[in-house]
C-alpha positions as CSV (number, residue, x, y, z in Angstrom):
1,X,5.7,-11.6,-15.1
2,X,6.3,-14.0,-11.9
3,X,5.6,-12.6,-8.2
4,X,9.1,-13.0,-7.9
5,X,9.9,-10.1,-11.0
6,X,6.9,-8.2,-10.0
7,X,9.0,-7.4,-6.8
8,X,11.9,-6.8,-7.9
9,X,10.1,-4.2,-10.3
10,X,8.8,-2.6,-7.3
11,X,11.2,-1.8,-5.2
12,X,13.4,-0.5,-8.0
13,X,10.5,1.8,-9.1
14,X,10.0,2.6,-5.2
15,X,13.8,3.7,-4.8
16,X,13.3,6.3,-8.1
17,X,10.1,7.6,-6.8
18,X,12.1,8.4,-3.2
19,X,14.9,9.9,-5.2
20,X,12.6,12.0,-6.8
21,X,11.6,15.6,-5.3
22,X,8.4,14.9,-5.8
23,X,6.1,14.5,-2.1
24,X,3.5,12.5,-3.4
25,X,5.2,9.1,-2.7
26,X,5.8,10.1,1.0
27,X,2.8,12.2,1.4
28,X,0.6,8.5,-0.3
29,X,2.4,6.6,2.7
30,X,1.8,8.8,5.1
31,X,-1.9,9.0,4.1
32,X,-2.0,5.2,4.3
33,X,-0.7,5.1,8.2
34,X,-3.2,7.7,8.6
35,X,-6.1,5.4,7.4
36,X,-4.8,2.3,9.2
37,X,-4.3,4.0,13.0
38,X,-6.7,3.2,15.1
39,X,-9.5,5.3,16.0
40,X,-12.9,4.7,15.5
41,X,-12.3,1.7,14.0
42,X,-8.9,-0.9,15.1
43,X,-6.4,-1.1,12.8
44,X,-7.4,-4.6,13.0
45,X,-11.0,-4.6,12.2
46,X,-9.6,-1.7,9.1
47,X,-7.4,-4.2,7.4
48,X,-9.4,-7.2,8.0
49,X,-12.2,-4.6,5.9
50,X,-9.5,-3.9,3.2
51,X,-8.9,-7.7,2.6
52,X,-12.7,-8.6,2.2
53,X,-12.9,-6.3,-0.4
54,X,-9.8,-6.6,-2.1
55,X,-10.8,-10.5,-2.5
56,X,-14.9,-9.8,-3.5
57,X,-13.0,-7.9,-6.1
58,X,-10.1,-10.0,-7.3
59,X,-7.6,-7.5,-6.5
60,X,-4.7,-10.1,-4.8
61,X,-1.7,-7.7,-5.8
């Protein structure tokens, strides 16, 4: 499957999941603005974390 599909597959899937009455799909966003805020750590220094180990472990999606 191309980036380009891949995509296009998400955001379909992401518009059922919100049409569903289901809170797990907002509750997962909310927890992931919760992680990224700022606090002890910047948002900055949190994300720049995130992409270190999502590239020591090939995870690029």
């Amino acid at each position: 499957m191309h980036v380009h599909e891949r995509n296009v597959e998400k955001r379909r899937l992401n518009g059922v999941i919100l049409k569903s009455s289901m809170k797990v799909f907002e509750a997962f966003g909310d927890l992931g603005k919760r992680v990224y805020a700022d606090g002890a750590l910047s948002k900055k220094h949190k994300e720049l974390t995130a992409l270190a180990v999502a590239v020591s472990q090939n995870c690029f999606d």
